[in-house]
PLY file of the C-alpha trace (Angstrom):
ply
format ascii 1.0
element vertex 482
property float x
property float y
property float z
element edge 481
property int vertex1
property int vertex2
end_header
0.00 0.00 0.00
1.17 3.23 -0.87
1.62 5.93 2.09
0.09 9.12 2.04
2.03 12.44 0.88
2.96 15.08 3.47
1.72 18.37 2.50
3.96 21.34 1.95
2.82 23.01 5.18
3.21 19.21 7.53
6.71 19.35 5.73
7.96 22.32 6.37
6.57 22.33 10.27
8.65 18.86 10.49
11.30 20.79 9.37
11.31 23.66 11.57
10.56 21.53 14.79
13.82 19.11 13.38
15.84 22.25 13.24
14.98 23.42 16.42
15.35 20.46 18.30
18.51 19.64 16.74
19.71 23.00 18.22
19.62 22.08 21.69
20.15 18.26 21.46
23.29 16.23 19.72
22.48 15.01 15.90
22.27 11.96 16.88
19.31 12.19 19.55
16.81 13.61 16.81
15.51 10.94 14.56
13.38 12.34 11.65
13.97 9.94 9.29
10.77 8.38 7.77
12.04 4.43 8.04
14.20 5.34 11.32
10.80 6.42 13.44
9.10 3.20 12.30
11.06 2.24 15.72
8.93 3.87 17.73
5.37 3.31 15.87
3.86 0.96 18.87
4.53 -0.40 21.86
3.66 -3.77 23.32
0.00 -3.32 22.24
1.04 -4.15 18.96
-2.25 -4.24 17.11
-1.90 -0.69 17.07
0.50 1.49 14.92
1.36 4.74 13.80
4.88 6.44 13.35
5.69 9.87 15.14
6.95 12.98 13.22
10.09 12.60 15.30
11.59 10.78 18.16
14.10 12.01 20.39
16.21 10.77 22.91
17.82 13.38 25.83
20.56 12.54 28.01
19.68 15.17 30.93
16.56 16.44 32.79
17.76 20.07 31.02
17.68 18.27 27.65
14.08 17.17 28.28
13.00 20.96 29.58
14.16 22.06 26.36
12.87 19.37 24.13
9.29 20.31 26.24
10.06 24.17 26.01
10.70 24.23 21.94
7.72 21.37 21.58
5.18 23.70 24.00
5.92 26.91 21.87
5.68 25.20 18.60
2.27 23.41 19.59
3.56 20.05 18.98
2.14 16.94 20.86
4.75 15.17 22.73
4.35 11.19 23.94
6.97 10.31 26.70
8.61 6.73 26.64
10.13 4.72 28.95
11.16 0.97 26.91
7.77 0.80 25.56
6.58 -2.35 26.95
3.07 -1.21 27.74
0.47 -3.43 27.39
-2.25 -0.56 26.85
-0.84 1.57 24.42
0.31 3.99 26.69
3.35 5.32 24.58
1.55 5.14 21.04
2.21 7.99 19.33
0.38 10.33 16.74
1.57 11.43 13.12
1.74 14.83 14.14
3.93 14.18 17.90
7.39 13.97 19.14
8.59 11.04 21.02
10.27 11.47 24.14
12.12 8.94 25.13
14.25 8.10 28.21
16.08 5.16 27.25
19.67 7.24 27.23
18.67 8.51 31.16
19.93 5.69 33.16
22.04 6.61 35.68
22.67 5.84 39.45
22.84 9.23 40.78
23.03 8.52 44.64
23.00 5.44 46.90
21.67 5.86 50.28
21.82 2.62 52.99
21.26 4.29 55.98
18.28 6.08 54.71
17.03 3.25 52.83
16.58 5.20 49.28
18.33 5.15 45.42
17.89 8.10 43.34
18.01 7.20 39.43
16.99 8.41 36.47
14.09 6.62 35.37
15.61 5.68 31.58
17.34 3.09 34.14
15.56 -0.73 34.07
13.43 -1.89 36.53
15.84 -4.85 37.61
18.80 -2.99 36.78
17.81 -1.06 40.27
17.81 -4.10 42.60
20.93 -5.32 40.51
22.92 -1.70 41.78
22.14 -2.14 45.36
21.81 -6.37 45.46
25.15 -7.06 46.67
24.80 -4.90 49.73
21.78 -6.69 50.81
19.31 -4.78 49.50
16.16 -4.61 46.80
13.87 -3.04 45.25
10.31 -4.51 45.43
7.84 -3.85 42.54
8.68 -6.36 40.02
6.21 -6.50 36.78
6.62 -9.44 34.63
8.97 -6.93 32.59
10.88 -6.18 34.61
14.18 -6.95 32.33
13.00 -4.10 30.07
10.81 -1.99 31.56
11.87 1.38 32.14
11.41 3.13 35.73
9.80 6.06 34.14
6.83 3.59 32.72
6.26 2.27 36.31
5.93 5.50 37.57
3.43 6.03 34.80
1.50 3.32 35.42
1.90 2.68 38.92
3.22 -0.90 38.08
3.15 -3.86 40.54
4.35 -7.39 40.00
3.94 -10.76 41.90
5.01 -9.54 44.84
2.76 -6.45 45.34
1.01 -8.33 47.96
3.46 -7.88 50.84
5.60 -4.84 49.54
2.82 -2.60 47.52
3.34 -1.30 44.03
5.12 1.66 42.61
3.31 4.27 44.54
4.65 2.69 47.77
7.69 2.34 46.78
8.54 5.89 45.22
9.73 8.88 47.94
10.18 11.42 45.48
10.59 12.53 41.69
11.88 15.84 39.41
9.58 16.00 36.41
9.16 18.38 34.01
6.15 20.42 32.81
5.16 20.91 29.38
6.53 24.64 29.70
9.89 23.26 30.30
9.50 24.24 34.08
11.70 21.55 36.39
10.16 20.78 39.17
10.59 18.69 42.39
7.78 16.68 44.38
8.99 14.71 47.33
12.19 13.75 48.34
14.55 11.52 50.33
12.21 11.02 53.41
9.09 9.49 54.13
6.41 11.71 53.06
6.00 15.11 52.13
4.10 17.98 53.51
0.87 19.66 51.54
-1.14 18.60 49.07
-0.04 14.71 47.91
1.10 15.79 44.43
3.67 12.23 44.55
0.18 10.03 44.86
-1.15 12.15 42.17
1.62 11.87 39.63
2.40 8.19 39.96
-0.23 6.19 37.67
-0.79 9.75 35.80
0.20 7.85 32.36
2.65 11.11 30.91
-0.54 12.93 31.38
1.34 15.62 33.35
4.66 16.10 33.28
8.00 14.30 31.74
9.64 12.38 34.89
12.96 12.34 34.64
14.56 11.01 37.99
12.80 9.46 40.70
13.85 8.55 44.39
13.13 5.02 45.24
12.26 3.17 48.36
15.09 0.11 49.04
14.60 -2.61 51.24
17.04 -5.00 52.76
17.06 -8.71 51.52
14.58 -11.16 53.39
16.78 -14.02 55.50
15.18 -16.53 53.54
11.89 -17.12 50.93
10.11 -20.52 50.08
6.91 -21.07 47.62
4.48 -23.78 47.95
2.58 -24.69 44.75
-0.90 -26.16 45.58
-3.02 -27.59 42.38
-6.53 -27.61 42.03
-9.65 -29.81 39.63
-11.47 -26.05 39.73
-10.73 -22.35 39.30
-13.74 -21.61 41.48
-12.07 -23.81 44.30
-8.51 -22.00 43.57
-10.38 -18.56 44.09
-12.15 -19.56 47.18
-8.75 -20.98 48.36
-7.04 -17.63 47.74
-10.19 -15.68 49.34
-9.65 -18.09 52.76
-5.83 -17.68 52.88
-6.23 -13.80 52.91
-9.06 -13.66 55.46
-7.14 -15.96 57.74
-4.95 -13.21 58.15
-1.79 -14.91 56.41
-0.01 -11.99 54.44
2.19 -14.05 51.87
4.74 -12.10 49.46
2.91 -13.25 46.48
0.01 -15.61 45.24
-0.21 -16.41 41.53
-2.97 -17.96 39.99
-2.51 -19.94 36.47
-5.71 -21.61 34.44
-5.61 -25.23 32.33
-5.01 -23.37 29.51
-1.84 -21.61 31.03
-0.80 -24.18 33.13
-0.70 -26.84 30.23
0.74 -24.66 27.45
3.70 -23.41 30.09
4.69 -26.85 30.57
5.14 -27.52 27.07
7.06 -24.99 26.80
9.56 -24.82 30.36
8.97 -28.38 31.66
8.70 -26.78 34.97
6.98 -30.36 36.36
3.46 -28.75 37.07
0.75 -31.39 37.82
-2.23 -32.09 35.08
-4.92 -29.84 36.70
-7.67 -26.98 35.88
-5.87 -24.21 38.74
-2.38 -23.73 40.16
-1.47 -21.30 42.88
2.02 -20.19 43.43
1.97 -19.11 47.49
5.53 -17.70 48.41
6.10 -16.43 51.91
9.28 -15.23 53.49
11.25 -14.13 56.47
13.77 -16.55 59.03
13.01 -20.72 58.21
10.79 -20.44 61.67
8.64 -17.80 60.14
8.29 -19.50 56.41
7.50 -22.73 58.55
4.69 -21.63 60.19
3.33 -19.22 57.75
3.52 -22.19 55.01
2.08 -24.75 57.92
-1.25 -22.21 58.05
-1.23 -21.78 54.19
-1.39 -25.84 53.60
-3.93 -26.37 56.48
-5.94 -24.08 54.58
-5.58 -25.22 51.11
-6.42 -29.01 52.41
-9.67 -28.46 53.11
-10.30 -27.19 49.19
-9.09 -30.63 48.05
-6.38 -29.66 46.60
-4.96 -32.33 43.79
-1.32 -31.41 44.91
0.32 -29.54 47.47
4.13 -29.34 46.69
6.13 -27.58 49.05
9.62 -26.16 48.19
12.47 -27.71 50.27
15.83 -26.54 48.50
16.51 -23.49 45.75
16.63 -25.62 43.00
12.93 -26.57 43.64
12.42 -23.17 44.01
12.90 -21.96 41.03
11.32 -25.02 39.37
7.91 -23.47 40.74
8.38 -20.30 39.67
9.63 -21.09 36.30
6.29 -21.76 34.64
5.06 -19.05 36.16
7.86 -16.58 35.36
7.63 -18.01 31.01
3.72 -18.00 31.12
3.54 -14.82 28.72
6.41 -15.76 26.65
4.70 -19.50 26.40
1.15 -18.19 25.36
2.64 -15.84 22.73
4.52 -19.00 21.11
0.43 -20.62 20.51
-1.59 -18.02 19.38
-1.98 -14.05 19.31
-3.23 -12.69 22.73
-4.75 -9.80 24.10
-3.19 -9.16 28.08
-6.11 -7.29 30.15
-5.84 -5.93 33.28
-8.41 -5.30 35.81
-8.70 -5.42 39.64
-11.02 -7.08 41.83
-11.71 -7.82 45.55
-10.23 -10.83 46.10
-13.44 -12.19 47.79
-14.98 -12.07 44.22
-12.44 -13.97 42.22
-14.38 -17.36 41.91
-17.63 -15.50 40.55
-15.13 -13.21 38.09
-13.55 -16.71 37.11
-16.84 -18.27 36.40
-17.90 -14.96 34.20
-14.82 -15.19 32.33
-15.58 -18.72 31.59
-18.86 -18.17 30.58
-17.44 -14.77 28.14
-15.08 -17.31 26.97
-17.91 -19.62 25.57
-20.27 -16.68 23.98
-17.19 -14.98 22.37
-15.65 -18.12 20.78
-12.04 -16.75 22.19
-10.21 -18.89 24.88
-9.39 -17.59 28.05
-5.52 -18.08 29.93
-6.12 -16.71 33.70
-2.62 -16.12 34.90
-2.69 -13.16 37.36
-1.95 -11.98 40.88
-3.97 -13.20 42.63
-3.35 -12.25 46.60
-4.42 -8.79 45.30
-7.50 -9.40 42.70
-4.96 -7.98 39.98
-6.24 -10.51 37.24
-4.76 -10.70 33.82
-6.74 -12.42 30.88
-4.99 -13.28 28.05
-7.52 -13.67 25.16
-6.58 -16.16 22.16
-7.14 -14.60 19.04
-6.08 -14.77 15.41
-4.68 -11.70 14.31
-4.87 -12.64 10.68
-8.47 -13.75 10.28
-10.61 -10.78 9.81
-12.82 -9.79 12.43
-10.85 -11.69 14.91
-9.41 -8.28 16.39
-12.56 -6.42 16.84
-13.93 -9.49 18.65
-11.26 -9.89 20.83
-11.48 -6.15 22.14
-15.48 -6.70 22.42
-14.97 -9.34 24.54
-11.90 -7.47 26.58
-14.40 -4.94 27.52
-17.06 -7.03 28.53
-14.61 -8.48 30.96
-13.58 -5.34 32.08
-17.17 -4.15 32.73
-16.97 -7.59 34.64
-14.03 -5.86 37.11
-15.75 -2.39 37.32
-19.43 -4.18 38.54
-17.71 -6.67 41.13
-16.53 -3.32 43.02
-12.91 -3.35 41.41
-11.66 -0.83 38.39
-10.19 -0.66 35.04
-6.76 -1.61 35.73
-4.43 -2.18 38.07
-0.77 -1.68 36.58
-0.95 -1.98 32.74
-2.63 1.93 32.66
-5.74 2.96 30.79
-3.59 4.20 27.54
-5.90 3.68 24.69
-6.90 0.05 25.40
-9.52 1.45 28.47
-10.25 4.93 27.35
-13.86 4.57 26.16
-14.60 2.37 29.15
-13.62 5.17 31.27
-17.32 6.88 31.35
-18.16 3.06 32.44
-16.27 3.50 35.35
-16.72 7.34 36.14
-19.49 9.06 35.98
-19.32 12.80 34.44
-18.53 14.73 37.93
-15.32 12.35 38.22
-14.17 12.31 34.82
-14.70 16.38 34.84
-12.52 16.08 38.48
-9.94 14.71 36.76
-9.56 16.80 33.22
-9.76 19.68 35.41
-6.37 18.46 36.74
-4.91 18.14 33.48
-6.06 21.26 32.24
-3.32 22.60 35.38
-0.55 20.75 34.45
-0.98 20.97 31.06
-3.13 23.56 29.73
-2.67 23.35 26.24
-3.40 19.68 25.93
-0.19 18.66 24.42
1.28 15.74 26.92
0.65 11.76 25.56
-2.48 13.23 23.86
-5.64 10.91 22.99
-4.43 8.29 25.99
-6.56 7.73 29.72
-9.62 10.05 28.68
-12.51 9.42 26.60
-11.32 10.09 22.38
-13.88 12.61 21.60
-13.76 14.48 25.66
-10.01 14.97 25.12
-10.36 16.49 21.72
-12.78 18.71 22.90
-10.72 19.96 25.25
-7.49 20.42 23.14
-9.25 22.03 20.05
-11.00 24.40 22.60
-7.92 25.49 23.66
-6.38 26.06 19.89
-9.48 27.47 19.08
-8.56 30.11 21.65
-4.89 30.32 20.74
0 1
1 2
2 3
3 4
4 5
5 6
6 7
7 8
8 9
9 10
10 11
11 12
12 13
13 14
14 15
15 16
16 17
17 18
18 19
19 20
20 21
21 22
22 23
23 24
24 25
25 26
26 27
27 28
28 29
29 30
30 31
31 32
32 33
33 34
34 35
35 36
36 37
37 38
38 39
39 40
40 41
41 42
42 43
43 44
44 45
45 46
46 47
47 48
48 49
49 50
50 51
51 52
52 53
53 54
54 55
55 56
56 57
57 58
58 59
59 60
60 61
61 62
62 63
63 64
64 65
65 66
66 67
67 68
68 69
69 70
70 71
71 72
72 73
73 74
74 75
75 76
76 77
77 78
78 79
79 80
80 81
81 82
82 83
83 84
84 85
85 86
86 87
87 88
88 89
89 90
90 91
91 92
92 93
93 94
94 95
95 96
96 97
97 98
98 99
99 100
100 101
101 102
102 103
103 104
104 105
105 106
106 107
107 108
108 109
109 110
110 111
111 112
112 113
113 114
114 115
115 116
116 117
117 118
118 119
119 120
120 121
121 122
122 123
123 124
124 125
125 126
126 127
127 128
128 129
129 130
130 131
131 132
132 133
133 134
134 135
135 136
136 137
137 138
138 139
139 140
140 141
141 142
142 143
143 144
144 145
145 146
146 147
147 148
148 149
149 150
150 151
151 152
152 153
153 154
154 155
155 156
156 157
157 158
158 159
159 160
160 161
161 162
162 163
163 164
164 165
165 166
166 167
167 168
168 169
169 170
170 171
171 172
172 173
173 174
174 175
175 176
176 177
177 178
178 179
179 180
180 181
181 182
182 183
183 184
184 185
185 186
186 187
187 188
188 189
189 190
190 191
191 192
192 193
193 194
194 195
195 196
196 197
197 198
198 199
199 200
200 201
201 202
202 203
203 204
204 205
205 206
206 207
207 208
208 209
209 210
210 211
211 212
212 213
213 214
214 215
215 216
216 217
217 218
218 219
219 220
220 221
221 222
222 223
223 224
224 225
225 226
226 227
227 228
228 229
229 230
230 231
231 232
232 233
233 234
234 235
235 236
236 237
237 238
238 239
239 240
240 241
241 242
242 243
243 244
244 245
245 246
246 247
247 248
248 249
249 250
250 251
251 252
252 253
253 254
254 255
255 256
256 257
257 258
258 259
259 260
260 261
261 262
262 263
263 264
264 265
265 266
266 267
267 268
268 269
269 270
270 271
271 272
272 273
273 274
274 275
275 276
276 277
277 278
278 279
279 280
280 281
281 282
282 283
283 284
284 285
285 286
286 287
287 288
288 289
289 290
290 291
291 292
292 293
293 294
294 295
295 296
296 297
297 298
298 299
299 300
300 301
301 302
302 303
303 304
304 305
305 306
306 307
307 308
308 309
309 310
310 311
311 312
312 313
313 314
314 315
315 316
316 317
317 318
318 319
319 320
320 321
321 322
322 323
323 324
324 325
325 326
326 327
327 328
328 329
329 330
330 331
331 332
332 333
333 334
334 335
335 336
336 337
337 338
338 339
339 340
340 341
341 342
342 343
343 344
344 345
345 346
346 347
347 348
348 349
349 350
350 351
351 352
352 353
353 354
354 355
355 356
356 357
357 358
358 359
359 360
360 361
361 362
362 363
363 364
364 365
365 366
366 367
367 368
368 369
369 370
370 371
371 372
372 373
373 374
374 375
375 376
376 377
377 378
378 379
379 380
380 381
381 382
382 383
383 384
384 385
385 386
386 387
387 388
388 389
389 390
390 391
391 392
392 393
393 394
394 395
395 396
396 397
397 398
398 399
399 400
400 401
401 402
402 403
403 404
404 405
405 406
406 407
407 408
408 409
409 410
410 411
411 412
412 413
413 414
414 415
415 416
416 417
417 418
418 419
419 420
420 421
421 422
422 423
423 424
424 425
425 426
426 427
427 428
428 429
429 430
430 431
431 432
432 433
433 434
434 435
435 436
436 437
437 438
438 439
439 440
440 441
441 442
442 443
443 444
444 445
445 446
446 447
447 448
448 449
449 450
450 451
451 452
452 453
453 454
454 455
455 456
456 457
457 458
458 459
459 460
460 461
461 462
462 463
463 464
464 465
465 466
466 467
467 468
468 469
469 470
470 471
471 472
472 473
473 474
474 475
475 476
476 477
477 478
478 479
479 480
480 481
């Protein structure tokens, strides 16, 4: 197919924002090139695509200030990116934007044991920041199945979790402080290197603000020191009902484990194909790790069996070396990667309260069946953070549009059990029409009122979180008024 010709006026705006840019960053960070931005056309919600007028890639928070500055007086829409491994489209980009991307910002900039805190800039890799502070005895605790590639900044964004959320909390509780810049160009500093901040809480506001506000550019991180030990127990189950009520009974006991994981038939059976991890023949799996001295992990995983017994469990395998260990959590850890090898998938992401899981579970099933799509539950499931991948054949036409139909019935699911849209992918595009679904028009009006602050003229990640048309609105209002 034959692209589209840039008019004389797109062309010579491209080439006035290139030259510009190109004034205050090396050659090298300003990709305009037609077949060089194809990079940066999608993220990991690959269905979608669309190159950027340019890319760029700072060094420095002052780079970034004056990428925003030039892009802010020229009126040009600018989509940050961390490593662009969201799942929702949250760093797709528009023909007529600049990419912003961190991926050259990844720098230790301070190490603090006593205080318990890392300051980095957030280009840096999710397990890149345990791996600068590991051999001291210490971590840090969100850890998203990504976590090899995904970029701090895109946590932040998000407000990312990871299997062991459960304990330790996601980003939010993990992130002290940040310097971001504004659209303007304006740097500015929330938080800091202590436990919580005076005034208004502009940290909880900005982390899980998907780019929305502001360009974060380093970020002060919570560390923790290493656990003396941590041991799994994998319990298997004939029903995901039964594996729901299971997790639903561990948490009311008042157990807190450091992570439970759920995985379906579906999951279960295609992950062992693919990482002979030794998982028994059955229709639910749990993953229960808990942690702390071997007195602790012995009792804690002495209350976690008594309780799974009584579900009838098909097999209850407790770890009793390292090696075994990691034979557990291997499946687990290659789930995504396995799925992906069968067929085309859709990830979702919505949360529910874990007392609800074996009625979601059943719903899902039941979707499943009407839609013609399989189902693979593998989620986290001490939280309610549940993560459908739907089976679909991006090749056969139709297959797409069914797919998402049936994503947002699901999600509709999350929303009416009393959970929300999402719980660490983001809203992005994937959720933005379901938004209204979720809000009604005094909330939704609550929070554009906050963008129109930090961003006034509309111009940060545009056409992500909000409803399509609501956003437009409000950016051609304010052009209109230019």
């Amino acid at each position: 197919m034959e692209m589209p010709v840039p008019s004389q006026s797109v062309l010579s705006r491209k080439a006035r924002v290139v030259e510009r840019l190109q004034s205050v960053l090396p050659k090298d960070a300003v990709i305009h090139d037609e077949m060089e931005t194809r990079a940066y056309e999608c993220d990991a919600l690959t269905a979608y695509r669309c190159p950027p007028m340019v890319a760029v890639l700072p060094a420095s928070t002052q780079e970034v200030a004056d990428v925003l500055r030039i892009c802010h007086e020229e009126s040009v829409p600018v989509v940050p990116r961390g490593s662009g491994t969201s799942l929702a489209g949250g760093a797709l980009p528009t023909a007529d934007c600049v990419i912003l991307g961190v991926a050259r910002m990844n720098d230790v900039l301070e190490t603090n044991y006593a205080d318990r805190y890392i300051r980095v800039q957030t280009g840096r890799t999710n397990l890149s920041v345990t791996g600068a502070v590991e051999e001291d005895g210490f971590f840090y605790a969100p850890d998203p199945s990504s976590q090899l590639a995904c970029a701090i900044a895109g946590n932040i964004a998000m407000n990312s979790g990871g299997a062991h959320c459960l304990k330790y909390g996601v980003t939010t509780n993990n992130l002290m402080g940040v310097k971001m810049v504004l659209m303007t160009g304006e740097i500015v500093e929330i938080g800091g290197a202590h436990l919580d901040a005076g005034g208004l809480d502009l940290l909880g506001l900005i982390c899980g603000s998907e780019g929305q506000l502001g360009v974060v550019t380093e970020a002060t991180l919570r560390i923790l020191h290493k656990p003396e030990g941590a041991r799994p127990v994998l319990v298997g189950f004939d029903d995901n009902e039964v594996a729901g009520a299971c997790v639903s009974d561990i948490i009311k006991a008042g157990v807190l484990p450091v992570a439970i994981e759920f995985m379906d038939a579906l999951c279960i059976k295609t992950t062992e194909e693919f990482a002979q991890a030794g998982y028994p023949d059955c229709q639910a799996l749990l993953i229960i790790e808990v942690e702390g001295s071997e007195a602790e992990i012995d009792d804690q995983l002495a209350r976690i069996v008594a309780i799974a017994n009584k579900h009838n469990p098909v097999e209850v395998r407790e770890s009793k070396s390292a090696e075994e260990s990691a034979a557990i959590w291997l499946g687990r850890k290659s789930a995504f990667g396995a799925m992906g090898q069968i067929s085309d998938y859709m990830c979702l992401d919505g949360t529910i309260p874990v007392s609800e899981l074996p009625m979601v579970l059943r719903r899902i099933g039941e979707l499943s069946e009407q839609f013609g799509l399989p189902v693979g539950n593998v989620f986290h499931a001490g939280d309610g953070n549940m993560h459908p991948l739907i089976l679909f054949d991006a090749n056969k036409p139709g297959d797409l549009e069914l797919c998402e139909e049936m994503g947002a019935e699901i999600l509709k699911l999350c929303v009416d059990a009393g959970g929300c849209l999402t719980g660490e992918h983001g809203v992005g595009i994937e959720k933005r029409d379901l938004m209204t679904y979720q809000y009604d028009p005094e909330d939704l009006e609550a929070q554009l009122a906050v963008k129109d602050v930090f961003d006034p003229k509309w111009l940060l990640n545009a056409a992500k979180v909000f409803p399509l048309a609501v956003s437009e609105d409000r950016r051609e209002a304010v052009l209109a008024a230019e």
